[in-house]
GULUMZA-311344 format. One record per residue (C-alpha): residue in three letters; y, x, z. Coordinates in pm, whole numbers, plus 50000, padded with zeros to 5 digits. Each point is the difference from the previous one (the first is absolute). Layout:
# residues N
AlaYXZ...
***
This chain:
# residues 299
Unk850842404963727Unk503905006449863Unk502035019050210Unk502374979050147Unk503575000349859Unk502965015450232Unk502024980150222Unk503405017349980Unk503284995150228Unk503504990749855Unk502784993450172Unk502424970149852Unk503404991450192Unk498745016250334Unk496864980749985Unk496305023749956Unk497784980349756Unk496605013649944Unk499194993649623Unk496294992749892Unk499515020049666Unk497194980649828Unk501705005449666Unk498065034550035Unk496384982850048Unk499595004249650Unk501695001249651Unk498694967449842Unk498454976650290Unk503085010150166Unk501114986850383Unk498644963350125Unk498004994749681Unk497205023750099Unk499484983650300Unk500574964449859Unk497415007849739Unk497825018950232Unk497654970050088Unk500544978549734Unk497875027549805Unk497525000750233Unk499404961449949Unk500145002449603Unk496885023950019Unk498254981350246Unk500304971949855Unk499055018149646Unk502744992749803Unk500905020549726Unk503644990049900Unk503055000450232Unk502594971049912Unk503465003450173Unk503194986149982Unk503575013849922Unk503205002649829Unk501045024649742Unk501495022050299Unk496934997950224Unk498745030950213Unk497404977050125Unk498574996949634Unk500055035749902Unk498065014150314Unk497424969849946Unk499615016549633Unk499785035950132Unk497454986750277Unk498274978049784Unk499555034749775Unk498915019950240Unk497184979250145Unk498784987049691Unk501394968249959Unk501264983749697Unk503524986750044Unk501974967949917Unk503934997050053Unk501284966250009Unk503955008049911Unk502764971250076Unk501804993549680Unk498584997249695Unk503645017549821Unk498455031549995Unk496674988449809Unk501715012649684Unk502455020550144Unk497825035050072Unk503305019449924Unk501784986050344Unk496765008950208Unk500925010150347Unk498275031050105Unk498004986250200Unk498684978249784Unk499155028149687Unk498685018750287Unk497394971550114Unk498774997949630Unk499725039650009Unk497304993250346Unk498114975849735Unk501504966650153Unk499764969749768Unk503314982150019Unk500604967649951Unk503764979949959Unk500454968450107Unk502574974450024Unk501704997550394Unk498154966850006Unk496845007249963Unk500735034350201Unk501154982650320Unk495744979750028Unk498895035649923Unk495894986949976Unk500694966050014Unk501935003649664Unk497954988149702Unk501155028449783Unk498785030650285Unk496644979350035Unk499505002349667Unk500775034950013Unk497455003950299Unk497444981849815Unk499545028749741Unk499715024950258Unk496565009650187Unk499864998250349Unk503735000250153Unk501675009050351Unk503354985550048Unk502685017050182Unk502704981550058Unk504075009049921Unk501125028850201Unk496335006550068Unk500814976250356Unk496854982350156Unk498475001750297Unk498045035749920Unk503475018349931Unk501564990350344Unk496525012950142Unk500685033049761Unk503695000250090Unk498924994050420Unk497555025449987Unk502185028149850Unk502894986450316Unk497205013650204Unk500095038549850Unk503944998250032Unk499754995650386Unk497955031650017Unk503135016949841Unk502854986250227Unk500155009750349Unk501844968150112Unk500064967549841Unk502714991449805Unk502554971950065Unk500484989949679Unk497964999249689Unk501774990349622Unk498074998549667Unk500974979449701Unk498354970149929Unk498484983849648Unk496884977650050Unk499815004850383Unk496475019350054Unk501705037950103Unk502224980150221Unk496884977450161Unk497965032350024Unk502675018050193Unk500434968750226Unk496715004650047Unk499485033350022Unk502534998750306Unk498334979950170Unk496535023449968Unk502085026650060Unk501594980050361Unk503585004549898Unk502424981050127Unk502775001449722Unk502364982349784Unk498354997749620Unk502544991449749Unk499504991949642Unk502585007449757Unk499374973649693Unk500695013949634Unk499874968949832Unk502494967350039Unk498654969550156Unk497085016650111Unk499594976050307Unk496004990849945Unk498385030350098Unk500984995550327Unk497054972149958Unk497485023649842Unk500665029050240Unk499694974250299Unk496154987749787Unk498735035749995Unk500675008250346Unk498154968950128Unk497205021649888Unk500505023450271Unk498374993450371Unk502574978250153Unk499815023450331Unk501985024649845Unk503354997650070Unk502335011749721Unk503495010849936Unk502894979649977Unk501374997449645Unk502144987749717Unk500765000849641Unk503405009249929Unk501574981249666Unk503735017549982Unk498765031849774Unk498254988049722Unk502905013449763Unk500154969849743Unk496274997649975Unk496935018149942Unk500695031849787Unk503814994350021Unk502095018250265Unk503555003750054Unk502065033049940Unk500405003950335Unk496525002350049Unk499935025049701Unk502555018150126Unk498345004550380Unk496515007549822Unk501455029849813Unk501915013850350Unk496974992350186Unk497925025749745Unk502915022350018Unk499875004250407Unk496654993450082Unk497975016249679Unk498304962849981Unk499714980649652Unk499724959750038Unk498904980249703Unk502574971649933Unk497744969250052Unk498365002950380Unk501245030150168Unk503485003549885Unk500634966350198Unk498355009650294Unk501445034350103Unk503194982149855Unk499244965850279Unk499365027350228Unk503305022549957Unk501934964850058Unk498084988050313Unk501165035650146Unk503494991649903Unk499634968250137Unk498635011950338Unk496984978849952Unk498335032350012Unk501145017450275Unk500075042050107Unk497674990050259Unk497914985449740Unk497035025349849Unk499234978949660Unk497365004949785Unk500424992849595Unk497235001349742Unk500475013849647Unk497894976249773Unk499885024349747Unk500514988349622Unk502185025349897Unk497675000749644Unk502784967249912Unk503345020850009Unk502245011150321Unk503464989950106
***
């Protein structure tokens, strides 16, 4: 078993903020995505599949650690990539996405139409069709075996922390790090305010999803109270605002911590503001998780 990554203690306007450091767990399947992928492997082999098929844009963290994993554990891989621009466009790659191809992922473009059915598209079940046997994982690598991944690791972070934390932030995407955490709360008993920082506009539906996979979990357990907060997505997802720039490269400066502009830079950023704001309070001890995905740039 890894060794589990440092929890380290800032201080920001008067306020101590312990800082998971999960963008150490690991180079490639870096922060949440280890854990998010950690069961969702486990199924694909039992279920004796041999290609992984995932979900993602040309930016997506989430698709290059399924490519690395899928590698790794001897999996074939298929990446189905919103936007079928870059199908001819190989010279305006992102990283990430030249990177996926060097882990031996297949990737496929496709038109935002046929991207938002994901499998229920006739063009990806076509795709499917001329594979062997498949395991789909869905975008973001959220279902109900990440939040158990994401719960379970909530579990090692209480053997860490002396007292619970009042407060817990982490950004929020397709809703399974935030569900796990939820979850992982209430396994752990804590009593404490979870708050999800959104890093994409209008993203009110995954309030629904979150809500679906924590039905899952026995109804005795009582979990935290929480909330997604909608006021720091920056313009959208991958967009931020020089503000945000500007506090990411001060926040490296002071606290020797990178953030990647598409998850964490928001966060720590919502974070800094709720301080300001006294929503977080001195008396407060809060608890923020860095997602990792610094392989997609920093601020």
């Amino acid at each position: 078993m890894a060794e589990a990554t440092p929890i380290e203690s800032i201080t920001l306007h008067g306020v101590k903020v312990w800082v998971k450091r999960e963008d150490l767990n690991h180079p490639i399947i870096q922060g949440n995505k280890q854990h998010k992928l950690k069961y969702n492997l486990i199924q694909a082999t039992q279920q004796g599949a041999d290609t992984l098929v995932t979900f993602g844009g040309a930016h997506s963290n989430h698709l290059l650690a399924t490519a690395y994993a899928a590698q790794q554990s001897g999996f074939k891989s298929l990446g189905i990539v919103r936007g079928d621009e870059l199908k001819h466009a190989e010279e305006n790659w992102s990283d990430t996405l030249k990177h996926c191809r060097q882990f031996g992922m297949q990737l496929e473009f496709v038109r935002r139409a046929d991207y938002r059915l994901k499998q229920h598209s006739k063009v990806v079940q076509t795709l499917l069709n001329g594979l062997g046997s498949t395991f789909i994982i869905p975008e973001g690598g959220s279902n109900t075996v990440a939040v158990q991944g994401v719960a379970e690791w909530l579990q090692t972070i209480k053997t860490q922390l002396k007292e619970h934390p009042s407060h817990i932030i982490c950004p929020v995407g397709t809703g399974g790090t935030l569900a796990g955490i939820i979850a992982g709360c209430g396994l752990n008993q804590w009593h404490c305010q979870v708050i999800g920082i959104s890093v994409l506009k209008g993203l009110h539906s995954v309030k629904h999803a979150i809500n679906q996979w924590l039905s899952t979990y026995n109804r005795n357990l009582k979990l935290p109270s929480w909330q997604i907060n909608h006021e720091f997505h920056g313009g959208g997802y991958a967009k931020s605002t020089a503000d945000m720039l500007h506090f990411g490269r001060q926040f490296k400066a002071s606290n020797n911590v990178a953030l990647d502009k598409i998850y964490n830079l928001k966060s720590f950023y919502a974070l800094d503001t709720l301080i300001q704001q006294s929503v977080i309070e001195s008396s407060d001890r809060p608890l923020i998780i860095h997602t990792g995905g610094l392989q997609g740039g920093t601020a």
